[in-house]
N, C-alpha and C positions, 0 to 999 in steps of 0.2 A: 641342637644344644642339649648338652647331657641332662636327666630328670633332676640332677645335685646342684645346676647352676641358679645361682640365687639375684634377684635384684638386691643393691646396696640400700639402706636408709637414708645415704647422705651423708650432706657433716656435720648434721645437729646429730648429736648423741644425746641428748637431755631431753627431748620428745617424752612426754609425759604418756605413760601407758594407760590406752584409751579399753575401757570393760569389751568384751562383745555384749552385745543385744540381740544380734538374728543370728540362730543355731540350724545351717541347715543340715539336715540328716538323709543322706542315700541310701533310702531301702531298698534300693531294688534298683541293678545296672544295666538293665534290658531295657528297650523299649518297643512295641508295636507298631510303630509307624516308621518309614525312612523316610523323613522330610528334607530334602535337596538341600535345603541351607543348613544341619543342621551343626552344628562346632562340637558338639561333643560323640558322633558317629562318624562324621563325615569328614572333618578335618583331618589333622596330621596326624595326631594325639593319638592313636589304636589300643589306649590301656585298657579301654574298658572289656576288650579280649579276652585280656587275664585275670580281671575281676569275678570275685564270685557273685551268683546272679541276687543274693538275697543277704541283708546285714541278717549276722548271727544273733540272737538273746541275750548272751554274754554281753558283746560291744551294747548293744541298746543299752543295757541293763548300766555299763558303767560310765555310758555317755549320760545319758539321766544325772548317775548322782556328779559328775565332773558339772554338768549345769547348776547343779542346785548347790554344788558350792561355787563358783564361779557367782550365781546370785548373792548368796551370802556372805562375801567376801566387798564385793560389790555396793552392798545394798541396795539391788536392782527390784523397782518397786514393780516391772514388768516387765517381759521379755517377750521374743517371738520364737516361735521352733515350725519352721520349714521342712515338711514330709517331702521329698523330694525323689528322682529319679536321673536317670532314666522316666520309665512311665512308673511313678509309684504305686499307681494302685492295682499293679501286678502282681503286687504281695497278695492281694486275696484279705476277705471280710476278716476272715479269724485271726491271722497274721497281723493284720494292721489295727484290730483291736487289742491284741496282747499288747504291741508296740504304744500306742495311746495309753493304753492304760499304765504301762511302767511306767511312761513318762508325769503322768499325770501326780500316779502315786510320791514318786520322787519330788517333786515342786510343789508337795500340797501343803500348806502355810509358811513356804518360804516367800512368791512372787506370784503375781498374776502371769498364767500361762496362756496366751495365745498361739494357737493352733492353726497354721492354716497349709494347703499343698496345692499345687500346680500339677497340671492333669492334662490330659487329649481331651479327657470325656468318653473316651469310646467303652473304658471297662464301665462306667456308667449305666452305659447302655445294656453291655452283656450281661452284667452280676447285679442282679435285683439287694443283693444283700450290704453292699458298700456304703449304700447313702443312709439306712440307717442307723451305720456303725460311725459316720463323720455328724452325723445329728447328735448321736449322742455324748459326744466327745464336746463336739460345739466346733468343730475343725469349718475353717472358710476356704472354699473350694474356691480358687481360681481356674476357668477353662479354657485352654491354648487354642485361638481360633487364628485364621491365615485371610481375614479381608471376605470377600464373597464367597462364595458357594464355589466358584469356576475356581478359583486361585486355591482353594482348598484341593481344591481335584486335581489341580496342577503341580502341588507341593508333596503332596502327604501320598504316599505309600502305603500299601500295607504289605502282607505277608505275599511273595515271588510276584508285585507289582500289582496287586489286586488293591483296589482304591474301595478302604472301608466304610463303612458307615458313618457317619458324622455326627454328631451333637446338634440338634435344632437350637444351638442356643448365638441372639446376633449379639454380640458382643466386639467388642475392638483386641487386637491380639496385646496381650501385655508388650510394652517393647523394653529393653532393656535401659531404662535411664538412668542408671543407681549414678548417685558421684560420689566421687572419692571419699568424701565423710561417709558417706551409707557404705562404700565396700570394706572401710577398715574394720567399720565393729560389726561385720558377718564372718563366721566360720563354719567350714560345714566339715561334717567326718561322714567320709566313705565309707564303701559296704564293708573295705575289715576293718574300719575301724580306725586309718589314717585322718590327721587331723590336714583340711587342706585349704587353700585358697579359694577365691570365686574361680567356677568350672567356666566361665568365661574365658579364662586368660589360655585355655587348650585351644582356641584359636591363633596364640601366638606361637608356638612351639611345645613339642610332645614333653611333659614332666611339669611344664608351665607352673601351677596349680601346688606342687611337693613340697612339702615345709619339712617331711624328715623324722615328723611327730606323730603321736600312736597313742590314740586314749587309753592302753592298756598300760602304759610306761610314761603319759607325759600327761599332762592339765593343761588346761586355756590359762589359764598364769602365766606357762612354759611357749603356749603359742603369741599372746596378744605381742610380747617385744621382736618377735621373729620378725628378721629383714623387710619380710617380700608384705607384710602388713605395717611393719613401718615406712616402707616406702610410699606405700598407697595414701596411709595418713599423709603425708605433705602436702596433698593438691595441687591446687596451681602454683604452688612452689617447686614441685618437683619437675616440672613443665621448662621446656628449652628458652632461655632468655627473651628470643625473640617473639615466640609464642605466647609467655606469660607477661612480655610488654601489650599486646593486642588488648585494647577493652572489650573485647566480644571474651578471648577467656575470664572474665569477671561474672559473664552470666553462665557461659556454658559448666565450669569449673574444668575444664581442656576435657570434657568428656566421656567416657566409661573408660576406663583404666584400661581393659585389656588391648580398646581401639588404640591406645599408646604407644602401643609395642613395635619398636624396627630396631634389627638386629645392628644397624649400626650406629643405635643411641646409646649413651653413657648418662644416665642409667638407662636402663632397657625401656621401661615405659614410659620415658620423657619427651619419646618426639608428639607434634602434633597430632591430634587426633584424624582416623584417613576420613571421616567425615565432617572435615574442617569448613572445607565449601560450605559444605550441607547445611550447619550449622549457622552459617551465616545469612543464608533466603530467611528463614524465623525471627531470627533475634533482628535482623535491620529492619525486618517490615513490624514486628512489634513494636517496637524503638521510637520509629516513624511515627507510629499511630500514637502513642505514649506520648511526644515529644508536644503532637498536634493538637493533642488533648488536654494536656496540661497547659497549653499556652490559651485554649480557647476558655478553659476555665478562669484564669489567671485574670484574661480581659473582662469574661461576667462577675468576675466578683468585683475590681476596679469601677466597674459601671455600676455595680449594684451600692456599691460604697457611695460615689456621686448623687 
């Protein structure tokens, strides 16, 4: 499917335009590790080929002020800004301090800025100088781990198959559960500068992600009515009849948007999610346990009433 094909909104046109809140920012479009699963290397998607490896100053510089009006328009009492990657902290101590600190300077008495980036952890390890540069920002490091030690060694890659050094750190790996409310008011801008969708949806086809916008020429004003973030705002309304009758979609919300995706749904990411089964062992055996819970409570208060 061409990078210009767009999902539709629907047939509500009066969809009230929803602010963003999480601005994630691609500094940097390399990453140090090949992890077998990974959807933004490994997938279909190969743009990041063409990509240059590091956002320019410029872009930063005018992505900053397009957030702090974007707040101020808004009057967003707090935001979030997502350093992101590839491996972001390939930019290096100095790089990723000038980066912080425009942005910092830019939102200072407009909104509360938090800070935080998602990492391997391995430049951690290399560059002594990184962690006191996200100290002092106040950035919250989240660190991408793969389950044990053995599955780590089984996933993660490094440089012509050499399995890197790891993070001593046990942690559960983040997993992706945004729902459709959380993906509409995220936008992130790539290394030049394009304004794009969640880098999730490059698992459905190469361009996925294109809205066609460019912080040098357009505002998040210009991106929040864009199709491919209206459509996502619908949730389980945008969901196939059949799907959105099920009460298990009541809890899941039908699941991360990009898991949506088959090329022969109308709209594109309205079919069920492919982890629909999956979805179902949690939410019935919660359900169960809720259902058994509340009926044993119900009778001791009955009795306690007597």
């Amino acid at each position: 499917m061409p990078a210009t094909s767009l999902p539709t909104a629907g047939p509500d046109d009066r969809q009230e335009t929803v602010p963003f809140r999480q601005f994630l920012l691609k500094v940097h479009s390399r990453c140090n590790l090949a992890c077998t699963y990974c959807y933004m290397y490994e997938a279909s998607d190969q743009s990041w080929r063409r990509r240059p490896r590091t956002m320019a100053p410029e872009v930063v510089s005018r992505t900053a002020g397009l957030i702090a009006a974007h707040a101020r328009e808004h009057a967003l009492g707090r935001f979030d800004v997502v350093i992101h990657g590839g491996e972001p902290l390939l930019v290096g101590a100095e790089r990723l301090a000038a980066l912080l600190q425009t942005l910092t300077n830019a939102l200072a008495g407009v909104a509360e800025l938090r800070l935080t980036t998602q990492t391997n952890g391995i430049r951690l390890i290399e560059d002594p100088d990184l962690l006191p540069v996200l100290d002092r920002y106040g950035v919250r490091v989240g660190v991408s781990l793969d389950g044990t030690a053995a599955l780590q060694q089984f996933h993660r890659m490094g440089d012509r198959g050499r399995q890197p050094e790891q993070p001593g750190v046990r942690t559960p790996h983040p997993t992706p559960a945004h729902s459709a409310r959380r993906l509409v008011r995220l936008t992130q801008c790539a290394e030049r500068g394009a304004l794009e969708q969640a880098d999730s949806l490059k698992a459905s086809y190469p361009g996925a992600p294109a809205t066609g916008l460019h912080v040098l020429s357009d505002t998040f004003a210009d991106a929040a009515p864009h199709p491919g973030f209206r459509a996502c705002r619908r949730g389980t309304a945008g969901l196939e009849p059949v799907c959105r009758a099920r009460p298990r979609s009541r809890v899941s919300g039908g699941g991360l948007y990009a898991h949506r995706y088959h090329p022969g749904s109308t709209p594109l990411f309205a079919a069920p999610s492919v982890y629909c089964d999956d979805f179902a062992v949690p939410i019935d055996h919660i359900g169960d346990w809720l259902r058994r819970d509340v009926a044993r409570l119900a009778r001791s208060g009955r009795e306690a009433i007597r």
